[in-house]
LUMLO-272834 format. One record per residue (C-alpha): x, y, z; residue number from 0. Coordinates in nm, 2 decimals, decimal comma. Layout:
{r {X Y Z} NUM} ...
This chain:
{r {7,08 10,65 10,82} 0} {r {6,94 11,01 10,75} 1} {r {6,90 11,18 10,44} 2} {r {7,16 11,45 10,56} 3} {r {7,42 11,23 10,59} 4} {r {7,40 11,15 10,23} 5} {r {7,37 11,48 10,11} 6} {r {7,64 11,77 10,03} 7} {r {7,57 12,07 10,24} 8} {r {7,54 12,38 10,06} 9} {r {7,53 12,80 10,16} 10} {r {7,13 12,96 10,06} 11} {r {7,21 13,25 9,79} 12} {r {7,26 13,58 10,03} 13} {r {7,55 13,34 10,18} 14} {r {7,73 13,24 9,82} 15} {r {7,73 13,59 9,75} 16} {r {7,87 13,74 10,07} 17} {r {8,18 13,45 9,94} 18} {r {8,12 13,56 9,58} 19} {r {8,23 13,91 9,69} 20} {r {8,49 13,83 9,95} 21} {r {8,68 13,62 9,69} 22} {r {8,65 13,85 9,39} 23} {r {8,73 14,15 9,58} 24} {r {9,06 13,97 9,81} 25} {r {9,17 13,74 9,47} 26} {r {9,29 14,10 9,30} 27} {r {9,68 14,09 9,25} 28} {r {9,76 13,79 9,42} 29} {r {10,04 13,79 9,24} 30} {r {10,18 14,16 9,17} 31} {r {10,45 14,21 8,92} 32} {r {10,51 13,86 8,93} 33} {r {10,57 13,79 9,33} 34} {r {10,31 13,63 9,51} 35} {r {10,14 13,84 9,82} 36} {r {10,06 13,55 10,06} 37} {r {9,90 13,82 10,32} 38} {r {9,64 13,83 10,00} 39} {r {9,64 13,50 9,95} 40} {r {9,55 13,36 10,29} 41} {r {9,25 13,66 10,32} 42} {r {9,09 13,47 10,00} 43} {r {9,24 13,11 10,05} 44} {r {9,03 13,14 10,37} 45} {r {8,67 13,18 10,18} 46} {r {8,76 12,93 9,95} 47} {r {8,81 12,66 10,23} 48} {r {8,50 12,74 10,39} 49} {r {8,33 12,68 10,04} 50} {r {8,54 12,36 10,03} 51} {r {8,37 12,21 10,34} 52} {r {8,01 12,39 10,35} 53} {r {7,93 12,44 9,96} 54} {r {8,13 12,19 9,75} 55} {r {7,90 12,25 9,47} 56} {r {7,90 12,60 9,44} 57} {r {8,27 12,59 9,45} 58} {r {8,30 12,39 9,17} 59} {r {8,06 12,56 8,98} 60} {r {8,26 12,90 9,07} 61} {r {8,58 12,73 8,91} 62} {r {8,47 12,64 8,60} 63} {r {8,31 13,02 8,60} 64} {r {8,62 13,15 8,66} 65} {r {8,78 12,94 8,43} 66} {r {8,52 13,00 8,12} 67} {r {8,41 13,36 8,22} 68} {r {8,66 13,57 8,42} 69} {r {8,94 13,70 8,31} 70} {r {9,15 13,73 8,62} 71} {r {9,42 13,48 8,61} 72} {r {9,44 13,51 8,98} 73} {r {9,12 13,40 9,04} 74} {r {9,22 13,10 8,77} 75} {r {9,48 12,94 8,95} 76} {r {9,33 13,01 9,34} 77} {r {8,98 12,81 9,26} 78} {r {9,13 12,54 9,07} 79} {r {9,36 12,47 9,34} 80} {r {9,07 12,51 9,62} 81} {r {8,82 12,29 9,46} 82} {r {9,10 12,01 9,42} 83} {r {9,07 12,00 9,80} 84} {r {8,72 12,01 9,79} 85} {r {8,49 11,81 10,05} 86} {r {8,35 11,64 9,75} 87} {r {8,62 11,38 9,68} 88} {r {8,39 11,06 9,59} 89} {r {8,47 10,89 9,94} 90} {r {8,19 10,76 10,10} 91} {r {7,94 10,97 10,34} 92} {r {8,00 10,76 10,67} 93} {r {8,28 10,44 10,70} 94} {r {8,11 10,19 10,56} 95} {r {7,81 10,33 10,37} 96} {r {7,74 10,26 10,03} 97} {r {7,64 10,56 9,96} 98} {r {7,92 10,80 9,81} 99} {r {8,03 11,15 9,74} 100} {r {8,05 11,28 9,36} 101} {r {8,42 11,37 9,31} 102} {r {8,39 11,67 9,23} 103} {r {8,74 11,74 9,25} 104} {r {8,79 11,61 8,88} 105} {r {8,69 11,96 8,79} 106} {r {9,00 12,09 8,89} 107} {r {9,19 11,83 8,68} 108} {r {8,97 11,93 8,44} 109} {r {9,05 12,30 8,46} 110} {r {9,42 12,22 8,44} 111} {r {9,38 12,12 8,06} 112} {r {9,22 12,39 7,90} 113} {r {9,38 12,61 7,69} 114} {r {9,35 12,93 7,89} 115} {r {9,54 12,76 8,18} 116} {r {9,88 12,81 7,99} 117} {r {10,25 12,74 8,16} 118} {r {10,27 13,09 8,35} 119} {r {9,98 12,96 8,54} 120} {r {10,04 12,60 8,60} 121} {r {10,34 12,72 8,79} 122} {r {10,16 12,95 9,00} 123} {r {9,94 12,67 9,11} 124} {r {10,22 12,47 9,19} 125} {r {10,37 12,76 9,33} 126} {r {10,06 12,77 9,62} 127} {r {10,03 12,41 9,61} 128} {r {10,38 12,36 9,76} 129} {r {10,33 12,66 10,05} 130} {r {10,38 12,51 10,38} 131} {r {10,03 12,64 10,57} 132} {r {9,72 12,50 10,76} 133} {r {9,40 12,52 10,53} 134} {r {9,03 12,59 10,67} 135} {r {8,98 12,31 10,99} 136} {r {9,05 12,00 10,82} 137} {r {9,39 12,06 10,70} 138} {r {9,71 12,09 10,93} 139} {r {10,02 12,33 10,87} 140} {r {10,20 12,17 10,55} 141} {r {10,18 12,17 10,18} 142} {r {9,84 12,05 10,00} 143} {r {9,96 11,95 9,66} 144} {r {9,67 11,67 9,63} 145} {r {9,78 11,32 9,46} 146} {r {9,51 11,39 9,22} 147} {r {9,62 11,71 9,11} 148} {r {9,97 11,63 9,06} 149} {r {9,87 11,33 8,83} 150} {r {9,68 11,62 8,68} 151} {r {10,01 11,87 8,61} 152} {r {10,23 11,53 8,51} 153} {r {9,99 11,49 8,24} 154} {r {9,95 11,83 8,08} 155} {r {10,34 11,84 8,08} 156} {r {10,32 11,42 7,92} 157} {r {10,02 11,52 7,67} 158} {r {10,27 11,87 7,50} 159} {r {10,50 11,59 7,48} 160} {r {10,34 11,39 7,21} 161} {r {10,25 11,72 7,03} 162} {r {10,57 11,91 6,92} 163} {r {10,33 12,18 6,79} 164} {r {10,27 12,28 7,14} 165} {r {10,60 12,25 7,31} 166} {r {10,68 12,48 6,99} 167} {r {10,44 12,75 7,07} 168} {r {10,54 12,74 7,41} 169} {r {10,86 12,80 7,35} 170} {r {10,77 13,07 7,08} 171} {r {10,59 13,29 7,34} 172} {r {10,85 13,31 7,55} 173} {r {10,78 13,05 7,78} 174} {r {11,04 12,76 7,78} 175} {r {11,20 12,84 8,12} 176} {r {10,89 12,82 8,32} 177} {r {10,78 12,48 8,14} 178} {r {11,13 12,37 8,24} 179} {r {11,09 12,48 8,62} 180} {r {10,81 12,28 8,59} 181} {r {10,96 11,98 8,52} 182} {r {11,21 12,09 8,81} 183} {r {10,91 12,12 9,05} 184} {r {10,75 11,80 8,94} 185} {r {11,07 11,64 8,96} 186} {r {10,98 11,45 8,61} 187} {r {11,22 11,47 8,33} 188} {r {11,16 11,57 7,96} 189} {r {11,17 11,34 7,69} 190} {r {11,47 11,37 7,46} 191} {r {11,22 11,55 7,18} 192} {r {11,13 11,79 7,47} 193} {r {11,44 11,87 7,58} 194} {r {11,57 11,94 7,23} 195} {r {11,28 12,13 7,10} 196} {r {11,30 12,36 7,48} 197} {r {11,62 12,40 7,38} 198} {r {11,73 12,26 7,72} 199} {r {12,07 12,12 7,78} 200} {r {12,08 11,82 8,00} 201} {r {12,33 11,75 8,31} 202} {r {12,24 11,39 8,30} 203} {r {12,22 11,14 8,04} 204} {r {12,34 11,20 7,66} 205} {r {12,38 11,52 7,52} 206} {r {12,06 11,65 7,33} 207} {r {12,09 11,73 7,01} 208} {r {11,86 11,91 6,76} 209} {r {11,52 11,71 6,75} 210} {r {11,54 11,50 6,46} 211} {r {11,26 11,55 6,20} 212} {r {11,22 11,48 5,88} 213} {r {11,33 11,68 5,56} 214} {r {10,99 11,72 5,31} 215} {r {11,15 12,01 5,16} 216} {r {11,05 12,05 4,76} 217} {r {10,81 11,77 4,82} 218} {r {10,42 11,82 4,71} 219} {r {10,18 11,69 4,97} 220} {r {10,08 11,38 4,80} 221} {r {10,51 11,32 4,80} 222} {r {10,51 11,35 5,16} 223} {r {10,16 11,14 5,24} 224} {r {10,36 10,88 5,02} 225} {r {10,71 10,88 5,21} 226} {r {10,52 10,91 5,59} 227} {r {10,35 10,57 5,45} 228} {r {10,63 10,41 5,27} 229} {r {10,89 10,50 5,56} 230} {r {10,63 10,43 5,89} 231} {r {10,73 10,76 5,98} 232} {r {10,63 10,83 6,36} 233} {r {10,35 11,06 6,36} 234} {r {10,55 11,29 6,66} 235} {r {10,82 11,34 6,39} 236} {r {10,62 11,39 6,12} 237} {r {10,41 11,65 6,30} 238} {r {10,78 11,88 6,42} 239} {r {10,85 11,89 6,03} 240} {r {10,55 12,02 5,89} 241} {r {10,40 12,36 5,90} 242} {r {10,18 12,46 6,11} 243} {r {9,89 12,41 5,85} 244} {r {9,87 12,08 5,74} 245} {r {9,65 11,94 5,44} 246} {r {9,35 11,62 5,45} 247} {r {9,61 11,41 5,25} 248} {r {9,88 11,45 5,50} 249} {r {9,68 11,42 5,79} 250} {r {9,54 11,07 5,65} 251} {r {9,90 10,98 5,67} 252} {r {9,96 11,01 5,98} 253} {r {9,66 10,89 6,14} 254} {r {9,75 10,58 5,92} 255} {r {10,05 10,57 6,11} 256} {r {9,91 10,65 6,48} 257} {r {9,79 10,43 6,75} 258} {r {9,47 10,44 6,90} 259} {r {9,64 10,67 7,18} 260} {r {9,80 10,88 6,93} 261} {r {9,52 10,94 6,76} 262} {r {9,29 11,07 7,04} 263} {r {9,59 11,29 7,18} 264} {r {9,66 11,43 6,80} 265} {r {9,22 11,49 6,80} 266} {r {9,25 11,85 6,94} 267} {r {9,54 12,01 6,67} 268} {r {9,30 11,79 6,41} 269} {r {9,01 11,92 6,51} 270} {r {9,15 12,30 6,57} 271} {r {9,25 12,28 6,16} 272} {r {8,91 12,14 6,04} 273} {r {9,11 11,83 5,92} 274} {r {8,77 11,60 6,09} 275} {r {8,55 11,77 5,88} 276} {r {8,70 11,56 5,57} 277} {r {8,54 11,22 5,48} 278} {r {8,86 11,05 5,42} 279} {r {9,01 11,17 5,76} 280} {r {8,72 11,14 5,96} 281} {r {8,68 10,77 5,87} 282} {r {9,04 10,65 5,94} 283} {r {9,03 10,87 6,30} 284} {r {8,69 10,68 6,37} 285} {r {8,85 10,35 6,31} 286} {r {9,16 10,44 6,49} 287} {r {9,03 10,55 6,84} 288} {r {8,79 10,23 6,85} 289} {r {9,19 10,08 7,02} 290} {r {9,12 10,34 7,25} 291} {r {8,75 10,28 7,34} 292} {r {8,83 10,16 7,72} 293} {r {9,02 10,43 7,83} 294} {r {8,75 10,71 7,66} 295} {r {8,47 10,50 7,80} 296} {r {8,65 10,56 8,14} 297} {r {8,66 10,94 8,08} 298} {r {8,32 10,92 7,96} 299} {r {8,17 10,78 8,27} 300} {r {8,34 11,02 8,50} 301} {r {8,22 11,30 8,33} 302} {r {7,84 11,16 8,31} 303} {r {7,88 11,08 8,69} 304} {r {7,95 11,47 8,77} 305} {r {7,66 11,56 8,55} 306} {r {7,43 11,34 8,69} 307} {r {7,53 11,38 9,04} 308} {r {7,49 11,79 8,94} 309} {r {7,15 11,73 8,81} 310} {r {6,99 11,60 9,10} 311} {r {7,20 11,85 9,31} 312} {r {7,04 12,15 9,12} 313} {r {6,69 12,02 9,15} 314} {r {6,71 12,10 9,49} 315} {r {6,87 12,47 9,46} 316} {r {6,65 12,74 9,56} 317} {r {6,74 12,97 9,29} 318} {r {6,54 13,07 8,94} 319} {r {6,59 12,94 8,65} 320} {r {6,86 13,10 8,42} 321} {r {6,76 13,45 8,31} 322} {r {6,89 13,59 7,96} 323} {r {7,23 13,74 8,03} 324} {r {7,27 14,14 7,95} 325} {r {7,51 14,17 7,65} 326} {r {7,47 14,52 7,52} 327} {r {7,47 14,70 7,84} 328} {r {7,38 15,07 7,61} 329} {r {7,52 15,41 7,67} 330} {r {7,72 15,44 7,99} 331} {r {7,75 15,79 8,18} 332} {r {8,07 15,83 8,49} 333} {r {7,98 16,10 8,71} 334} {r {8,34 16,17 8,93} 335} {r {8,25 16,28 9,26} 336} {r {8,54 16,59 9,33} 337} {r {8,38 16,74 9,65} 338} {r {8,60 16,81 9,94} 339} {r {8,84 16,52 10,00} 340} {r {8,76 16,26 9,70} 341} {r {9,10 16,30 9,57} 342} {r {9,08 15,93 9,52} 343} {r {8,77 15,95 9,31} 344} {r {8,99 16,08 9,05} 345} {r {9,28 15,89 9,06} 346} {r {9,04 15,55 9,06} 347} {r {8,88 15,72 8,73} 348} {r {9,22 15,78 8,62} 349} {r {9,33 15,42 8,64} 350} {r {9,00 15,26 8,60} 351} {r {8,82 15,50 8,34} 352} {r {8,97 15,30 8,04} 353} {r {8,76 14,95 8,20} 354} {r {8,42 15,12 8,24} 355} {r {8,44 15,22 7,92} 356} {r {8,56 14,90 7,74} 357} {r {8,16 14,79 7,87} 358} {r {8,00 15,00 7,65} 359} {r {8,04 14,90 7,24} 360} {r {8,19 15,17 7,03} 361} {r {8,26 15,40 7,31} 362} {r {8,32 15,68 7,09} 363} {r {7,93 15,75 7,06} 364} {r {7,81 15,52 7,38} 365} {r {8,04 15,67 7,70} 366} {r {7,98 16,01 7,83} 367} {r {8,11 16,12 8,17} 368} {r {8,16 16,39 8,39} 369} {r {8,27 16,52 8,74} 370} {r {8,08 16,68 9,02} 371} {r {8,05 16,89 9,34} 372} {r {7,82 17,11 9,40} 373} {r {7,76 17,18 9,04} 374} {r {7,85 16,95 8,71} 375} {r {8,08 16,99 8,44} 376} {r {8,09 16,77 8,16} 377} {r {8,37 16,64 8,03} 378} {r {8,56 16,60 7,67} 379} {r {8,61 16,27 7,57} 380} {r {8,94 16,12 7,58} 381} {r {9,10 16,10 7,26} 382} {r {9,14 15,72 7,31} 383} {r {9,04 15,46 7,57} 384} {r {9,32 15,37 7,71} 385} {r {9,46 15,49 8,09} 386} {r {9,65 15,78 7,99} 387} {r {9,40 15,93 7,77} 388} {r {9,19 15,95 8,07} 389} {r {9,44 16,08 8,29} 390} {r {9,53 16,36 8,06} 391} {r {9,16 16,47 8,04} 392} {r {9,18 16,45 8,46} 393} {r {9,49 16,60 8,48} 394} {r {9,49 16,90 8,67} 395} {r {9,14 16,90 8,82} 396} {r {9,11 16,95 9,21} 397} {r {8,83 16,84 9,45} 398} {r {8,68 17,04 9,66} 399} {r {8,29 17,23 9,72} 400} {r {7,98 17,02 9,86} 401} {r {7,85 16,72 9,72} 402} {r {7,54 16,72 9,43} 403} {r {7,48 16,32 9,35} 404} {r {7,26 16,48 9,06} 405} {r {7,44 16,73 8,91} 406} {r {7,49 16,51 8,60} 407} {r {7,19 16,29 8,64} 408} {r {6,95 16,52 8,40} 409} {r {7,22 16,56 8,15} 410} {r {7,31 16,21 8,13} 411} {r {6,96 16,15 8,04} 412} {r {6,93 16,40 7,74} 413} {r {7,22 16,20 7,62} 414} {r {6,99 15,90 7,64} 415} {r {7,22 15,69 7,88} 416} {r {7,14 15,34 8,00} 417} {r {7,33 15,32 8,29} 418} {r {7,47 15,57 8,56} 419} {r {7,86 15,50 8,70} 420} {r {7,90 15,65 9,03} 421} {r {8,27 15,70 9,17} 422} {r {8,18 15,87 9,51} 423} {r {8,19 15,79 9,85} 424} {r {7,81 15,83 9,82} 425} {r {7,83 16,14 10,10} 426} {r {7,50 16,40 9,92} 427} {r {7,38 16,73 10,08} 428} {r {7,19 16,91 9,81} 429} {r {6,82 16,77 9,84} 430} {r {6,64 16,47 9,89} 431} {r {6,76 16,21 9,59} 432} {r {6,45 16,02 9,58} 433} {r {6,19 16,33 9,58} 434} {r {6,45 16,52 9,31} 435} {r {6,45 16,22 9,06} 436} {r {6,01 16,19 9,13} 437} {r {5,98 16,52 9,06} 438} {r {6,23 16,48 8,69} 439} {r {5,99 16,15 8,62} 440} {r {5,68 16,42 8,64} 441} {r {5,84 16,63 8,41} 442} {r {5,91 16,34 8,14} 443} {r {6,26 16,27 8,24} 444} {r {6,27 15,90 8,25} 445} {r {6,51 15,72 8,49} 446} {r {6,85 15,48 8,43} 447} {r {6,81 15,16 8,36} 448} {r {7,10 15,09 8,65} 449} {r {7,32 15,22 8,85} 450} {r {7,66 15,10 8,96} 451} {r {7,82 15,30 9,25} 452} {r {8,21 15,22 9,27} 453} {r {8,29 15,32 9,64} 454} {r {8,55 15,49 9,75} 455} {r {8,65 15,55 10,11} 456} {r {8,61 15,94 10,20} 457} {r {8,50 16,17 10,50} 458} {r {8,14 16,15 10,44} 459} {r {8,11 15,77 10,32} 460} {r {7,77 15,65 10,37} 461} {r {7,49 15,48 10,16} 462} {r {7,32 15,78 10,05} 463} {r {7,29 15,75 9,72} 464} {r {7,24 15,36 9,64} 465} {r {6,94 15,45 9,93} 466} {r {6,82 15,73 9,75} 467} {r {6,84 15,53 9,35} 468} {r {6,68 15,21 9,51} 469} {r {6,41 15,45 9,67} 470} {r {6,34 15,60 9,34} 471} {r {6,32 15,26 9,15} 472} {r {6,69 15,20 9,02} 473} {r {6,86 14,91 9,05} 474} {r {7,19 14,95 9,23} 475} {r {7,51 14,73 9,25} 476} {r {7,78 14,85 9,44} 477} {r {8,14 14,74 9,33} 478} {r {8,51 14,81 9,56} 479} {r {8,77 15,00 9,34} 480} {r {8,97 14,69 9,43} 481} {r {8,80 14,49 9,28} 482} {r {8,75 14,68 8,91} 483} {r {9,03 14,49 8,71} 484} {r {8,83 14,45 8,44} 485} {r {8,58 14,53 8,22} 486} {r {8,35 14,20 8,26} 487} {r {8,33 14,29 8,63} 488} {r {8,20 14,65 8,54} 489} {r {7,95 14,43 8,33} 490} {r {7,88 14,20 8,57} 491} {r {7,79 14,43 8,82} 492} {r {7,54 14,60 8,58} 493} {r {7,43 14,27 8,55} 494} {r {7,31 14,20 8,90} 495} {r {7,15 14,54 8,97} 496} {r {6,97 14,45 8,65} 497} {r {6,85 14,11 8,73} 498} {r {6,91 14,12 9,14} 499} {r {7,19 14,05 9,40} 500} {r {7,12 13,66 9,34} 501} {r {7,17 13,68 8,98} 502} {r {7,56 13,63 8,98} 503} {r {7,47 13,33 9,15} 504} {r {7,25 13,20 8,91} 505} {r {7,48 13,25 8,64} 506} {r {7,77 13,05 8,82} 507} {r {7,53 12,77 8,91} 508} {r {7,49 12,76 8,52} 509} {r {7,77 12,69 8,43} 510} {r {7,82 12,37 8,30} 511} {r {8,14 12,19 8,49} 512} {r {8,43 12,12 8,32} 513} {r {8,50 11,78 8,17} 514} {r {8,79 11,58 8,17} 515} {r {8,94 11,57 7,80} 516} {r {8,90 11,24 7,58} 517} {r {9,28 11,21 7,59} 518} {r {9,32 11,22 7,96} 519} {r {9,33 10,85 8,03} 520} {r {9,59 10,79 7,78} 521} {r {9,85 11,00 7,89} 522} {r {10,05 10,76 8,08} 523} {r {10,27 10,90 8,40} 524} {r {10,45 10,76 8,67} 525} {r {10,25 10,65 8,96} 526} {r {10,45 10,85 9,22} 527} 
């Protein structure tokens, strides 16, 4: 047997980051004003898949990136649900060999549980789950909601269950009818504390009443340590009665009254409120999850396995080690290109002004900008950073004139600027870039650190000026209006012109997968 046949295949870098690109750039607005676009959907489903069955790795590696360090909720929901059909699904190589995959589809189980994945999203995912298409070359026209990953939603709805606190804050932000379309979906019914505290009025079975909790009105919190202990009080009761901040005393009490279960599920509120930190606590948890120990061992070893399994996988990768991520990107300057027929220049700045900015810290002193033609003209700042402060200062101005890349470019540097933001369709026709910026080094005028060039489509779009920056020494990014949602990707694209195309990649390679939670394997749901 080869050594190919036991080994995942995997993309070089110039190939993860043509998908890195494709996916960020076609995941934008999947879902618009709350309606999915499946025209959008298939465009980025169909990179995905392709990382499913040629880079399983990467992929996961690009979920828990997304999950960790993006904040497109799109992007969220799309990878989670690609990975869980990932090539990587701990079957073995060939029939019969020994040898077997890592299951690297636990990461989207994983990626289900964390907190940023609220209700809104788990729907979504179920939403695209449930779509009745074919999926990359291995998967035929039908839905592709994975056994795994619906043990995976059973179990974030099972887990709120047993803690009131957050069916509570779910239905506090608004969010009650979507957790109960869940349930719908799932085709799983709520518990009677569920129903009651969702204020959700059952068809079948006996009416639901107000969840019963218990009255510790006017009592100290020794009082109501003393009565959870002298009564046996249910910790699930306990926990809807009391405030949100609970005290060491009380929180003794009801570990005194938890199982082993109980007590790893109820670990994450404990932990949140610094109640572990206390001796007393600490010492009855420790003794309470030992009941427990088979089901965390469990956990435990799947989540070594994936490292492990990782480990060897990145000894083999061809890219560098980790370099030191750019936080404070400096003083940022956003030359507007308003020559003849870049009316779009200006509306992107007027919608996407406010993100470039939000890269810079304290704006105020650190984001300068301008438009140009044939000539500059600086602009005032907009009296906030927010859209329509930026729109007001635009408001009005018309393109037209030819087209001067470097109108700006010797002002921006007497204001001491880091980085140059380019909205243009790159088109140039007053001098050579690359000899104009020599000649301003002669003179003492020193150079950007970076340069980000946000294309736009217009009737002289070319590569002029990212040709003419990288000529002269700059380090150039280019990034698709589309694709500017948000200020981490401005960021991110300084980022790799900073540190090189294959940076990004680095950076998601880096991050470390996402582990199953301690409580997973006690969460009990039906086998279905």
């Amino acid at each position: 047997m080869s050594v190919a046949e036991n080994t995942l295949s995997y993309l070089d870098d110039k190939e993860r980051l043509a998908a890195y690109n494709a996916i960020v750039a076609g995941a934008i607005h999947v879902y618009t004003k709350g309606k999915l676009d499946k025209t959008r959907l298939k465009t980025v489903l169909d990179v995905f898949m392709e990382l499913t069955e040629k880079d399983p790795y990467f992929l996961a590696h690009f979920t828990s990136y997304a999950m960790t360090k993006l904040d497109s909720k799109d992007l969220k929901v799309v990878s989670v649900f690609a990975n869980s059909l990932s090539d990587a699904d701990g079957t073995p190589f060939s029939a019969g060999s020994t040898y077997r995959k890592p299951n690297l589809r636990v990461v989207s189980q994983a990626a289900i549980q964390q907190n940023s994945f609220d209700v809104k999203l788990l729907e979504r995912l179920i939403e695209i789950a449930t779509i009745k298409q074919p999926l990359g070359t291995k998967y035929r026209e039908g839905t592709h909601f994975a056994r795994h990953l619906q043990r995976a939603v059973k179990k974030y709805v099972r887990y709120r269950e047993q803690n009131p606190k957050a069916l509570m804050g779910i239905r506090k932000v608004g969010l009650s009818k979507r957790l109960q379309n869940i349930y719908r979906l799932m085709h799983i019914a709520p518990t009677p504390e569920a129903a009651s505290i969702l204020g959700w009025k059952q068809k079948k079975g006996p009416a639901i009443e107000k969840m019963k909790v218990f009255n510790f009105s006017g009592l100290s919190d020794l009082q109501i340590a003393q009565k959870i202990r002298d009564e046996k009080l249910p910790p699930t009761g306990v926990l809807g009665a009391l405030p949100d901040k609970m005290s060491p005393v009380i929180a003794a009490a009801i570990l005194e009254q938890s199982s082993g279960d109980q007590a790893v599920i109820l670990r994450e509120l404990f932990d949140s409120q610094g109640l572990l930190k206390h001796a007393e606590v600490k010492k009855i948890f420790t003794e309470k999850i030992k009941e427990a120990k088979t089901a965390l061992d469990r956990v435990e070893r799947i989540n070594t396995e994936i490292d492990e399994d990782i480990q060897k996988e990145l000894k083999k990768a061809k890219s560098e080690s980790r370099k030191n991520a750019v936080g404070d990107i400096g003083k940022i300057f956003l030359h507007i290109d308003i020559s003849g027929s870049m009316n779009m220049a200006i509306e992107v700045a007027k919608d996407k002004g406010a993100i470039i900015a939000e890269c810079t810290k304290n704006p105020e002193e650190n984001f300068f900008w301008g438009v140009f033609n044939s000539s500059g003209s600086i602009l005032k700042k907009p009296e906030t950073f927010e859209k329509d402060a930026f729109a007001a200062v635009l408001y009005g101005i018309r393109v037209g004139g030819g087209t001067d890349c470097l109108a700006l470019y010797e002002y921006a540097r007497s204001k001491n600027c880091d980085i140059d933001v380019y909205i243009t369709d790159q088109g140039h026709n007053t001098g050579d870039i690359e000899a104009r910026i020599r000649d301003m080094e002669r003179k003492g005028i020193e150079k950007p650190r970076a340069a980000v060039i946000i294309h736009v489509p217009g009737s002289d779009s070319c590569s002029k000026l990212k040709d003419g920056l990288e000529a002269s020494g700059i380090p150039v990014s280019i990034i698709k209006p589309e694709a500017l949602s948000e200020s981490a990707l401005v960021a991110q694209a300084v980022r790799t012109a900073l540190k090189g195309a294959t940076s990004i990649i680095e950076d998601i390679m880096q991050t470390p997968l996402l582990k199953l939670p301690h409580w997973y394997d006690l969460v009990k749901v039906d086998s279905k």
